[in-house]
ChimeraX commands (.cxc) that place a marker at each C-alpha (Angstrom):
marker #1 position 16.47,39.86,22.43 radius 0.5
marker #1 position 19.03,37.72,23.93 radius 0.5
marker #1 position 16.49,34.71,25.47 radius 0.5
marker #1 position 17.88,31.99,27.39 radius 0.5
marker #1 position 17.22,28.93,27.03 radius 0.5
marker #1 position 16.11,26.63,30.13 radius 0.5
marker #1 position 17.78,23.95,30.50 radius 0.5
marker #1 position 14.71,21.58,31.69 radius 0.5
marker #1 position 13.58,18.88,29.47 radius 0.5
marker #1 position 10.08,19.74,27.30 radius 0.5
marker #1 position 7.07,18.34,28.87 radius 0.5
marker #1 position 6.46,14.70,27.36 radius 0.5
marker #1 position 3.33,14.13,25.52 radius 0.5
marker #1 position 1.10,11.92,26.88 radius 0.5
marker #1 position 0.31,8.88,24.31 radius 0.5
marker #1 position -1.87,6.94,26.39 radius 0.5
marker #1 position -5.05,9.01,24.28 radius 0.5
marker #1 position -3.39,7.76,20.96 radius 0.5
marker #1 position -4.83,5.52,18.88 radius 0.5
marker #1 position -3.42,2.42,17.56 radius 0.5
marker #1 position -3.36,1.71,14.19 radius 0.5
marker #1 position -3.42,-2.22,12.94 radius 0.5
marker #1 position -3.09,-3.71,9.38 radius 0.5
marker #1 position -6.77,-3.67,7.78 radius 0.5
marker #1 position -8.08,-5.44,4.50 radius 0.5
marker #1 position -10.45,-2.35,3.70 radius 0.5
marker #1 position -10.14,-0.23,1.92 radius 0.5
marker #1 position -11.46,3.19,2.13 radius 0.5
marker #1 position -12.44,5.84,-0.63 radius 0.5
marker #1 position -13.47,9.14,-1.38 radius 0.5
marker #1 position -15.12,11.16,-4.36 radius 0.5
marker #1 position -12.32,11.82,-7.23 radius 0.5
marker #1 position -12.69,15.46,-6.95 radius 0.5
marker #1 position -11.88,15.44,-11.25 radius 0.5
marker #1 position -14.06,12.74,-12.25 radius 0.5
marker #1 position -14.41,14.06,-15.95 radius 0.5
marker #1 position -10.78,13.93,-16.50 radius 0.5
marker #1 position -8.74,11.05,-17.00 radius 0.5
marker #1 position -5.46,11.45,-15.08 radius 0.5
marker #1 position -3.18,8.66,-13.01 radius 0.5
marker #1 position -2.57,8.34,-9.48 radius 0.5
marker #1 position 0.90,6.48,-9.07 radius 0.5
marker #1 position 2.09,5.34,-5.76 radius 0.5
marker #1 position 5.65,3.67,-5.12 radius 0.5
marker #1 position 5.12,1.68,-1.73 radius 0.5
marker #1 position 8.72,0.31,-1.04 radius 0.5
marker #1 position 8.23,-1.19,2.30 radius 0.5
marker #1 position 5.79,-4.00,0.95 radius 0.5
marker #1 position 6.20,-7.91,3.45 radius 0.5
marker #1 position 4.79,-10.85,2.88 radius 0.5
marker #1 position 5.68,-14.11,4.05 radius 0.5
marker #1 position 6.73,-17.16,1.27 radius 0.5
marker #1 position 4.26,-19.99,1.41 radius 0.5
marker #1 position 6.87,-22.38,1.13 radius 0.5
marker #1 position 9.13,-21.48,3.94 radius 0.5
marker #1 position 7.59,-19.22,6.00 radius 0.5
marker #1 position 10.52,-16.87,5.60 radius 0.5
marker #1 position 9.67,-12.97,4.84 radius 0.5
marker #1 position 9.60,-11.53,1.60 radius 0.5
marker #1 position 10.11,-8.24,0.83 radius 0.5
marker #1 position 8.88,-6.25,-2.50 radius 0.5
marker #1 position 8.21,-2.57,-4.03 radius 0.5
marker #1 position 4.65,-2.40,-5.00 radius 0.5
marker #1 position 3.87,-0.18,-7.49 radius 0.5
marker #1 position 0.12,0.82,-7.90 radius 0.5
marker #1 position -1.28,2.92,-11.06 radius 0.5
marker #1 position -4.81,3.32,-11.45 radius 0.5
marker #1 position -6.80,6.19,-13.35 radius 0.5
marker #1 position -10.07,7.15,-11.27 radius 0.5
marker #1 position -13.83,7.02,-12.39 radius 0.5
marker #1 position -15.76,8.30,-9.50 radius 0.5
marker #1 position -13.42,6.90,-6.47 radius 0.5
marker #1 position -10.00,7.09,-5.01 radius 0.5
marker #1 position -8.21,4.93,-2.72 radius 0.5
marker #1 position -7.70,6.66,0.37 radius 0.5
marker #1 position -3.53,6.78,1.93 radius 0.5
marker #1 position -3.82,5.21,5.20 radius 0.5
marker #1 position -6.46,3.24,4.37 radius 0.5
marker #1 position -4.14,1.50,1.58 radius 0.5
marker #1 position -1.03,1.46,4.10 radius 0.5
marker #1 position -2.91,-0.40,6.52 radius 0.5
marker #1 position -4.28,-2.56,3.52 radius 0.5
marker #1 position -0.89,-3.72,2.46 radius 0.5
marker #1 position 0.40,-4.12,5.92 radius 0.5
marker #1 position -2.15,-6.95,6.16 radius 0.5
marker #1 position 0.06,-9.05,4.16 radius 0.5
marker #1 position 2.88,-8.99,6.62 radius 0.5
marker #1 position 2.18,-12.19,8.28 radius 0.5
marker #1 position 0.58,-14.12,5.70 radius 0.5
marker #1 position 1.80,-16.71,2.77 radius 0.5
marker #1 position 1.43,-15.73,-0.80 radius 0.5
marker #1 position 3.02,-16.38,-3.99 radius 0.5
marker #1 position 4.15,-13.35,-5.85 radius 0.5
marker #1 position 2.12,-14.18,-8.79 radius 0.5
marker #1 position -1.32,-14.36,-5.91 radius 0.5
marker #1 position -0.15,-10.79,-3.91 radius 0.5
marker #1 position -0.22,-8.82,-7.76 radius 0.5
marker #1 position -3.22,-10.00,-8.54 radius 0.5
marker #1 position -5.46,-10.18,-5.16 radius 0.5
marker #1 position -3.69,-6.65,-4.84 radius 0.5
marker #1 position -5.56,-5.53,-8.34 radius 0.5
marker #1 position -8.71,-7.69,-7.66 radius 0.5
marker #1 position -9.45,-5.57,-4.38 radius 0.5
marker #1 position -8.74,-2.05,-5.92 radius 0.5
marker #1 position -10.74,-2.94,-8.53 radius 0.5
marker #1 position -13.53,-3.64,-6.42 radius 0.5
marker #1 position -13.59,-1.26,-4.36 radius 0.5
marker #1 position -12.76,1.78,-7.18 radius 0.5
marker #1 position -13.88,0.74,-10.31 radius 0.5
marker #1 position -11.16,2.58,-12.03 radius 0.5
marker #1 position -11.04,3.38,-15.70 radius 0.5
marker #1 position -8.08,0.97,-15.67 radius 0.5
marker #1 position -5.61,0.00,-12.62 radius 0.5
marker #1 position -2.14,-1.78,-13.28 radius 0.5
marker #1 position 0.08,-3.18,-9.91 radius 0.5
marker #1 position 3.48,-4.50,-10.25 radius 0.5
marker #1 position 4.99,-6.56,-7.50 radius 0.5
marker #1 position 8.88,-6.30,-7.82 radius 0.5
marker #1 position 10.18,-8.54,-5.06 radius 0.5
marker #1 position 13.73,-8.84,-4.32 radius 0.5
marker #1 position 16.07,-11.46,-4.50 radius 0.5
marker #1 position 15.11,-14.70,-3.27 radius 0.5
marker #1 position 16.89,-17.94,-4.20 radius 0.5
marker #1 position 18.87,-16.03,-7.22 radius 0.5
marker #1 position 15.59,-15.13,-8.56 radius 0.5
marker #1 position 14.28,-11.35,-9.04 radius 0.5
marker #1 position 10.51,-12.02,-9.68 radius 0.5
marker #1 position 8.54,-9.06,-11.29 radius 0.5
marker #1 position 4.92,-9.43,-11.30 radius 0.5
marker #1 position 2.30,-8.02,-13.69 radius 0.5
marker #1 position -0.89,-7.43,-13.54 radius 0.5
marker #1 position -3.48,-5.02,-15.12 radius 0.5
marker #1 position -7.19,-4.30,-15.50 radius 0.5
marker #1 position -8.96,-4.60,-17.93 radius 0.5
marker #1 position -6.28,-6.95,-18.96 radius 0.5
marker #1 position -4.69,-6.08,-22.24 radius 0.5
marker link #1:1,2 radius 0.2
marker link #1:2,3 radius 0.2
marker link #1:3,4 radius 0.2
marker link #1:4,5 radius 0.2
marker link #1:5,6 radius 0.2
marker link #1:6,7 radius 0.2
marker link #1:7,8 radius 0.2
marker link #1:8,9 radius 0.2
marker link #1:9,10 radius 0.2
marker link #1:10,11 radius 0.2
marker link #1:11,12 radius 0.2
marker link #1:12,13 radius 0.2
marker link #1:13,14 radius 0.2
marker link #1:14,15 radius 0.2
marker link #1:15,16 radius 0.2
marker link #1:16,17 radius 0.2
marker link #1:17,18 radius 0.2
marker link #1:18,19 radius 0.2
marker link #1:19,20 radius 0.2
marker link #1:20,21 radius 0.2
marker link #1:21,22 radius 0.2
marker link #1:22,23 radius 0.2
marker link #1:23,24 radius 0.2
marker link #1:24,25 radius 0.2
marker link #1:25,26 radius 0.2
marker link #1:26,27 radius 0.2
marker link #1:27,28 radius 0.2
marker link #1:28,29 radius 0.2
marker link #1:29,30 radius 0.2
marker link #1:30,31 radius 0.2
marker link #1:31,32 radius 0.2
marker link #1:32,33 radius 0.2
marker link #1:33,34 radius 0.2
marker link #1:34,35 radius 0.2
marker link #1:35,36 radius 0.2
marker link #1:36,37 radius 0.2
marker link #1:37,38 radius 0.2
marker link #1:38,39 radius 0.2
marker link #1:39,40 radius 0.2
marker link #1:40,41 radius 0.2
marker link #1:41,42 radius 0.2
marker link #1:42,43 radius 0.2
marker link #1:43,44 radius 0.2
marker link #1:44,45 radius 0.2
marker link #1:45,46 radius 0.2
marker link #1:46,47 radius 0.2
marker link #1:47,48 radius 0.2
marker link #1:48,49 radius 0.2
marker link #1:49,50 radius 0.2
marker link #1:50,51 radius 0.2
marker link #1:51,52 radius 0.2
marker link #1:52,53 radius 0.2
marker link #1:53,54 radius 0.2
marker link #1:54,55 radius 0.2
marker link #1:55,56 radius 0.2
marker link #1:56,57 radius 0.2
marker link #1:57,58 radius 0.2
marker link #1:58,59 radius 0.2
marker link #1:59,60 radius 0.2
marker link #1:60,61 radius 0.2
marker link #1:61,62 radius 0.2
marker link #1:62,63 radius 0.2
marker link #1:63,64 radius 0.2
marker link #1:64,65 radius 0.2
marker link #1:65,66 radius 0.2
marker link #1:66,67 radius 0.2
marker link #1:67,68 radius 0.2
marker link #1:68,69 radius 0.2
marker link #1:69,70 radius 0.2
marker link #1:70,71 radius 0.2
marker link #1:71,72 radius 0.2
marker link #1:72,73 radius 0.2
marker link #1:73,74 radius 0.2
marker link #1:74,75 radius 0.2
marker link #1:75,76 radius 0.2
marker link #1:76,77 radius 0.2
marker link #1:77,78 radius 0.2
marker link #1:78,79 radius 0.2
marker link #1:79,80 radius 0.2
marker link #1:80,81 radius 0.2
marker link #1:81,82 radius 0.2
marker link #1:82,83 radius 0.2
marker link #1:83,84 radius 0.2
marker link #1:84,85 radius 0.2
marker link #1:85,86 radius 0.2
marker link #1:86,87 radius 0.2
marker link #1:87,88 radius 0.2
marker link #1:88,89 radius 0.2
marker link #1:89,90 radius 0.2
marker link #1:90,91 radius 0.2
marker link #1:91,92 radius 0.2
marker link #1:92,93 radius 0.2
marker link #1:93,94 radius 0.2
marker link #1:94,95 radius 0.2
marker link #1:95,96 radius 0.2
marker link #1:96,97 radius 0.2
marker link #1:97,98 radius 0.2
marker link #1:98,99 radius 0.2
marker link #1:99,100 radius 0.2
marker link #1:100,101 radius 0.2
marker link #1:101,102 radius 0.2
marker link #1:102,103 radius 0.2
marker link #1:103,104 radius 0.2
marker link #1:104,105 radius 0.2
marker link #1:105,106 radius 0.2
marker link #1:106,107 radius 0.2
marker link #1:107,108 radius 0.2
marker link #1:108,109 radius 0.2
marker link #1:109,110 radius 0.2
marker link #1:110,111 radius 0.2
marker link #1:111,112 radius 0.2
marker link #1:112,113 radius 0.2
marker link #1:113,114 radius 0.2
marker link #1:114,115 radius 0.2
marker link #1:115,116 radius 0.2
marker link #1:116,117 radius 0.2
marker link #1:117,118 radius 0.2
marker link #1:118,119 radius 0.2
marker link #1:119,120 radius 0.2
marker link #1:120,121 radius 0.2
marker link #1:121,122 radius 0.2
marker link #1:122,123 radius 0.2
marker link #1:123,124 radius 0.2
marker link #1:124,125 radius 0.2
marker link #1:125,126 radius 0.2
marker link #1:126,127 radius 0.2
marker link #1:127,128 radius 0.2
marker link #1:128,129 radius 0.2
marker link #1:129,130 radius 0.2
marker link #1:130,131 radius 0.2
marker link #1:131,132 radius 0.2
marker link #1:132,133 radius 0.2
marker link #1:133,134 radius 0.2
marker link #1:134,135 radius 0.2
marker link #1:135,136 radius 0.2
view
């Protein structure tokens, strides 16, 4: 009843099998398991980097992605490693939002997608961006 505890460290786990993950501009999909209903998938992804074209500084942004399925949805990881591909490249705001859209679009031909890009502050300047399919 009364166990005690060793006091030698737990075994470490070997990582050199792991595998590495890297920032990816696919993005993968799988069979909307409801396709006759039309319901919303909403994700919040608050860790969003880019870099500004302008001066090569970081910029830092919530996206937030809304999309009601037809036959596909966007796989998790698949869309981490997706937005992770922005870290080290120039955009404009306006270009992220909308390149952001244009590729779930393509690959999910959703009944109708919306992302917002809300970026923080940069130069005094809180820049929301917009943008919706089909566009209303």
């Amino acid at each position: 009843m009364n166990e005690k505890k060793s006091g030698a460290p737990a075994p470490s786990k070997d990582l050199s099998a792991r595998t590495v993950t890297s920032p990816a501009r696919t993005l993968e999909t799988f069979s909307n398991p409801n396709p006759g209903r039309a319901y919303e998938i909403r994700f919040d992804c608050p860790e969003f980097t880019c870099l500004c074209p302008m001066t090569g500084q970081p910029d830092f942004a919530t996206i937030r992605i809304t999309y009601v399925p037809a036959e596909l949805c966007v796989e998790l990881k698949s869309l981490k490693l997706y937005l992770w591909s922005f870290r080290n490249e120039g955009a404009f705001h306006e270009a992220v939002a909308n390149r952001i859209l244009d590729d779930l679009v393509a690959a999910l031909a959703p009944r109708k997608a919306e992302v917002v890009g809300d970026f923080l502050v940069r130069g005094g300047i809180h820049t929301v961006v917009t943008a919706r399919h089909p566009d209303r």
